[in-house]
C-alpha positions in Angstrom: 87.4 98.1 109.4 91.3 98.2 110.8 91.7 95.6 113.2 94.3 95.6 115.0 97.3 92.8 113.9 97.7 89.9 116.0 101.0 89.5 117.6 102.8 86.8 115.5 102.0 89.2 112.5 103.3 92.0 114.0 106.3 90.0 115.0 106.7 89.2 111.4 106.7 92.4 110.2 109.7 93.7 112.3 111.4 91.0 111.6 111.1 92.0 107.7 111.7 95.6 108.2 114.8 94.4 109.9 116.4 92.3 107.1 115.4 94.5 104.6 117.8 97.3 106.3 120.1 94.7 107.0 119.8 93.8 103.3 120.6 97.3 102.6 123.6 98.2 104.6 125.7 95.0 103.4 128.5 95.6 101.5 128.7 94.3 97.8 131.9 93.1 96.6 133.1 95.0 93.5 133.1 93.2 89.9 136.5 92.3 89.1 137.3 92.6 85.5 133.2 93.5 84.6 132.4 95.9 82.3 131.7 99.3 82.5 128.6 101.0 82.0 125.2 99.3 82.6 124.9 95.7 82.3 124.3 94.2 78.6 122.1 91.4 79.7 119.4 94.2 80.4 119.2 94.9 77.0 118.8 91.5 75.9 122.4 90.8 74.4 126.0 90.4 75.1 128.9 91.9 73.9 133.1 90.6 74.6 135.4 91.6 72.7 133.9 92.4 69.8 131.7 90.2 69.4 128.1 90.1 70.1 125.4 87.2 70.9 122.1 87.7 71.4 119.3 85.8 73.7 
């Protein structure tokens, strides 16, 4: 039942694999003046100095 990939599909794959560990080894700037801790939109709200909003 395996048969073997065609060429352009196989092509396609390395190229994938490739940008996904390119995707991995870029640097991310860091968050200037962010907030510490996990990110409030996650949760479904958003806190600032003191006050909080919900979405």
């Amino acid at each position: 039942m395996d048969k073997p990939l065609p060429p352009a599909a196989q092509r396609a794959l390395a190229e994938a694999e490739e940008r996904r560990r390119q995707a991995k080894a870029a640097d991310r700037p860091t968050e200037l003046g962010g907030r510490d801790g996990p990110e409030p939109v996650r949760y479904g709200d958003w806190e600032k100095k003191g006050l909080a909003v919900d979405f």
